[in-house]
C-alpha positions in Angstrom: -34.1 18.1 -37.0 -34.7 14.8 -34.7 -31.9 12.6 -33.8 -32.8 10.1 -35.6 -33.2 12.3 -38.5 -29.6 12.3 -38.3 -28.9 8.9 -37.6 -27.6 6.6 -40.0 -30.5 5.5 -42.0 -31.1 1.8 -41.7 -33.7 -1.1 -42.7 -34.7 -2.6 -39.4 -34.0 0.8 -37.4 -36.4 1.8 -34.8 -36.9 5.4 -34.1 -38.9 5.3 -31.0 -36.1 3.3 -29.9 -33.4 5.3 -31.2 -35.1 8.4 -29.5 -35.2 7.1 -26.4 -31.9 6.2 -26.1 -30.3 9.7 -27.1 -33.0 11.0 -24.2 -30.9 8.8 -22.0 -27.7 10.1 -23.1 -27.8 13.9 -22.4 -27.9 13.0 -18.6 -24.3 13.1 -17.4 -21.9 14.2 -14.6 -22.0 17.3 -15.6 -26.2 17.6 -16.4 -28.1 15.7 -14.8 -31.3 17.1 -15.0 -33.4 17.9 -17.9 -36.5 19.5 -18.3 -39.0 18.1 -21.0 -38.9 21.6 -23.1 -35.0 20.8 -23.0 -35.3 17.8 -24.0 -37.3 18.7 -26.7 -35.3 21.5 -27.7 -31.9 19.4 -27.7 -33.0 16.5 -29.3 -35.2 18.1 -32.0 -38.6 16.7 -31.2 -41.9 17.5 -30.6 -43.0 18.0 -26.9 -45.5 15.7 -27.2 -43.0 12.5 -28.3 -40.8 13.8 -25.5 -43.6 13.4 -22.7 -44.5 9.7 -23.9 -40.8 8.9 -24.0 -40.8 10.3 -20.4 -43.7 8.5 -18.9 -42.6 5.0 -20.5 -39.2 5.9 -19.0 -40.4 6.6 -15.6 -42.7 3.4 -15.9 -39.7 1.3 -15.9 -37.7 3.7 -13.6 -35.2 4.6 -15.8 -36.2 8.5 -15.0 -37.6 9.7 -11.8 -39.1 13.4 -11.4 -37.0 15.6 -9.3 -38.6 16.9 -6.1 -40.3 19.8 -7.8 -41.8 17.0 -10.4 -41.3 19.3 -13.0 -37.6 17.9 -14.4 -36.2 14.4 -14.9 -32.9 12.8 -13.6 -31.8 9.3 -14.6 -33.4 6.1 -12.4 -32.0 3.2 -10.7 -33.2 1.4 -13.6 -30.2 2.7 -15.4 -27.4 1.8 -12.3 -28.5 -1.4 -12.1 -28.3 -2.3 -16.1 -24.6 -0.4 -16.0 -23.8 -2.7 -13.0 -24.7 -5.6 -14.8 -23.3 -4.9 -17.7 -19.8 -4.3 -15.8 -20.3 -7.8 -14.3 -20.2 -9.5 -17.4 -17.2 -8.1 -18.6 -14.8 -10.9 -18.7 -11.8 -8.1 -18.4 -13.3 -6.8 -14.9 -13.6 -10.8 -13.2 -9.5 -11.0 -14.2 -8.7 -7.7 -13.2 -10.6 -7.8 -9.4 -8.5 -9.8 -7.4 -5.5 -7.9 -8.8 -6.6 -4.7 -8.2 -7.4 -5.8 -4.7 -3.8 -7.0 -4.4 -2.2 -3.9 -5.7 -4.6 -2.1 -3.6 -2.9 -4.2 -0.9 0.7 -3.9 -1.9 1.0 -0.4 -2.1 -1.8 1.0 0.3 -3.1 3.2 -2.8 -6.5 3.2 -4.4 -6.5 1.3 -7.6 -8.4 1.5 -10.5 -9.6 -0.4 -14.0 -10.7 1.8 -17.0 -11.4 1.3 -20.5 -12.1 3.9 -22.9 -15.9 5.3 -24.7 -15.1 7.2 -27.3 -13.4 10.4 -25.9 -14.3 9.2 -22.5 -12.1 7.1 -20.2 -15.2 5.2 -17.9 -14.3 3.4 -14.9 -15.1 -0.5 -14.6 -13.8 -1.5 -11.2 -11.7 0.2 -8.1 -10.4 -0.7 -4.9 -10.3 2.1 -2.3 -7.3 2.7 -0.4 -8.2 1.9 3.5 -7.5 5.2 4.8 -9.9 8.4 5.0 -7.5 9.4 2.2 -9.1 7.2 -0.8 -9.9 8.2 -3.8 -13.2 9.2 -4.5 -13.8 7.8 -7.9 -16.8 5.5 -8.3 -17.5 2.9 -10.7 -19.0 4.5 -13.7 -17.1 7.7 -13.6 -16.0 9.0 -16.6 -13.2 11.9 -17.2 -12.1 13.2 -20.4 -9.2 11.0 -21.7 -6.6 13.5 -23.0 -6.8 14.9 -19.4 -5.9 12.1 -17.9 -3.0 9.1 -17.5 -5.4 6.7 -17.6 -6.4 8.3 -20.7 -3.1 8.5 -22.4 -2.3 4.7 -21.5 -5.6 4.1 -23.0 -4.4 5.4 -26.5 -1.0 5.0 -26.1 -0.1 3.6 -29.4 -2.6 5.8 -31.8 -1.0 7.4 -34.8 -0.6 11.3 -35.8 -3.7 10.1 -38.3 -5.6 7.9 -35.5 -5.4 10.8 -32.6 -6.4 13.3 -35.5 -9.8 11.0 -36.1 -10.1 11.3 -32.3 -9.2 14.9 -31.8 -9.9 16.8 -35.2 -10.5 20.1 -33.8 -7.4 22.4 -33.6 -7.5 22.8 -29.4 -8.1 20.8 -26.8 -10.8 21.7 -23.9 -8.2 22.4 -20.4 -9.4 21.0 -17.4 -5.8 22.4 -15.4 -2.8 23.5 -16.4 -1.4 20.8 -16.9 -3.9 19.5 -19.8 -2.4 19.7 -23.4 -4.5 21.7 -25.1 -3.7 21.0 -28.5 -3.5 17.5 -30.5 0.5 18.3 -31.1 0.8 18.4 -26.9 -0.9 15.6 -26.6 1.2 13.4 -29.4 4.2 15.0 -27.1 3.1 13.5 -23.8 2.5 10.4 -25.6 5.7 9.9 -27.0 7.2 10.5 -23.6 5.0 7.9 -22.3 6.5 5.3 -24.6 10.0 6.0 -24.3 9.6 6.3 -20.4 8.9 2.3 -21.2 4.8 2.7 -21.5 3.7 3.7 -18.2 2.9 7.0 -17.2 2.8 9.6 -13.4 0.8 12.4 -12.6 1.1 14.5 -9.9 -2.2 17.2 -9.6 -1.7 16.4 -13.4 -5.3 16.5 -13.6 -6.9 17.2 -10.1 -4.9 18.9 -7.6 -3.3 17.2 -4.7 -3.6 13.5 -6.5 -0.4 11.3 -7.7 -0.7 8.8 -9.8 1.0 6.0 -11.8 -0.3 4.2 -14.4 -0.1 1.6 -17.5 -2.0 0.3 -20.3 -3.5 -3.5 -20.7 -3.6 -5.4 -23.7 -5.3 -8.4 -25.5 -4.0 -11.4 -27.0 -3.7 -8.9 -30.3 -1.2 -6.5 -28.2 -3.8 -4.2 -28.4 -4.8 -1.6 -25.6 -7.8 -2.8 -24.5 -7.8 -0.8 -20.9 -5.7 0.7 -18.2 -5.3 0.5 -14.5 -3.7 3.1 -12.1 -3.0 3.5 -8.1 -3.8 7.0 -6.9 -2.6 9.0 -4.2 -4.7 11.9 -2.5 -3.3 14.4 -0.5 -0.3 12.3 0.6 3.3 12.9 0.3 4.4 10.6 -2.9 7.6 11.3 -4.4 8.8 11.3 -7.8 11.6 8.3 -6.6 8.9 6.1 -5.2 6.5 6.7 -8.5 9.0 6.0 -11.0 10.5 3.4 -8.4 8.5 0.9 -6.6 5.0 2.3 -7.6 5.6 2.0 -11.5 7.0 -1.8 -10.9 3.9 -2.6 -8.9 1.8 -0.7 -11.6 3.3 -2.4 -14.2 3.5 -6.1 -12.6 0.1 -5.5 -12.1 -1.3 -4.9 -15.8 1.1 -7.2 -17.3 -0.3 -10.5 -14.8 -3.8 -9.0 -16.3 -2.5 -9.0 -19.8 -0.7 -12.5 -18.9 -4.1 -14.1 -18.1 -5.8 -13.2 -21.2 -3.0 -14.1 -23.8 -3.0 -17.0 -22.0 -6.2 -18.3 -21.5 -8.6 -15.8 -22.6 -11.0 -13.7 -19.8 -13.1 -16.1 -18.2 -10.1 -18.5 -17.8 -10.4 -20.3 -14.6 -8.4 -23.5 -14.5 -4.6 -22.1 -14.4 -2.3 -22.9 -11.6 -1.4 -19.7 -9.9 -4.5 -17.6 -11.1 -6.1 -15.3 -9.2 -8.0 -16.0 -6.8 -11.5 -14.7 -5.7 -11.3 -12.5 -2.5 
């Protein structure tokens, strides 16, 4: 059965479109290149709609052939749309110049992400200026249970919300640290907000990193993303995070949320704002 076989049914749909578009999302960090048969296999369709997906795909470069020719990756087409699309996010234009500052303040990487389903995604990062920076690049996505920036990212869901999220009875691990079950998970949550809604990691989810981080909200007091600092392979302590590094996280996300109560995203004309480095 085709994807869109199994998509919801709808008057104006398109199903050459709708095709297309689940070709384009079985590329990720963790597969990045397909063969047409696989295609054709995964997505339920004939190898010949397959092949004229691919060729109108590679017309517009949003798949290029691998250097055997035989398989397909994903095409700059595709970077420059996701760059453009993380341009126009109002939320990224506020968060920049903070981010840089933090950056500054603290000498740690810092980092902007909002969450895709059971996905958090990167939207924006400043490096830390040392040959110790993090390595995470716009566009990365890790799982979010596995991560702070997950957890601030659904930091006030329900038992009933996190069980729509996570219906399945265990949890994949990424390290030992990971909860593995949805009952873990409400756990390290609950810490989170009694700690005062900000949460530290150290190797929590990739040995040898620290981390501190804290959720952002709208003009609703909803989560609408989270920022962190991140330390790799340096000597953080559990004083500083929950010191110094958790003030600067948190001063941080609340002059993000600050700006948008105030004035919305794309406000520009308040005193004080921030500025454009």
């Amino acid at each position: 059965m085709s994807i869109v076989e199994t998509a919801p049914k709808g008057r104006y749909m398109v199903p050459a479109l709708a095709n297309g578009l689940a070709l384009l999302a079985l590329f990720t960090r963790d597969r990045s290149v397909w063969s047409p048969p696989e295609i054709a296999q995964e997505l339920g369709l004939a190898r010949a709609t397959v092949f004229r997906l691919l060729q109108t795909l590679e017309a517009t470069g949003y798949v290029v052939r691998t250097s055997g020719g035989r398989n397909f990756r994903l095409g700059p087409a595709v970077l420059s749309r996701g760059f453009a699309y993380l341009g126009s996010l109002d939320l990224v234009e506020v968060a920049q110049p903070i981010l840089k500052r933090l950056r500054d303040d603290t000498g740690l990487s810092s980092h902007l992400a909002v969450r895709d389903g059971r996905d958090v995604v990167y939207v924006a990062r400043f490096a830390a200026q040392t040959t110790l920076a993090s390595s995470v690049q716009v566009g990365t996505r890790f799982p979010v249970h596995a991560t702070i920036l997950g957890r601030m990212l659904i930091l006030d869901f329900t038992p009933e919300q996190l069980a729509e999220l996570y219906p399945e009875a265990k949890l994949p691990k990424v390290s030992e640290h990971t909860p593995g079950t949805r009952a873990e998970l409400l756990a390290l949550l609950a810490e989170d907000r009694a700690r005062g809604g900000y949460a530290t990691s150290q190797s929590f989810f990739e040995r040898g990193v620290s981390a501190v981080a804290a959720p952002v909200r709208d003009k609703q007091g909803a989560i609408i993303a989270s920022l962190n600092v991140t330390a790799v392979d340096a000597h953080v302590t559990l004083e500083d995070m929950h010191g110094y590094l958790k003030d600067e996280v948190l001063k941080a996300s609340s002059e993000i949320t600050q700006w948008i109560v105030a004035e919305g995203p794309r406000g520009r004309g308040l005193v004080g704002g921030p500025t454009r480095d």
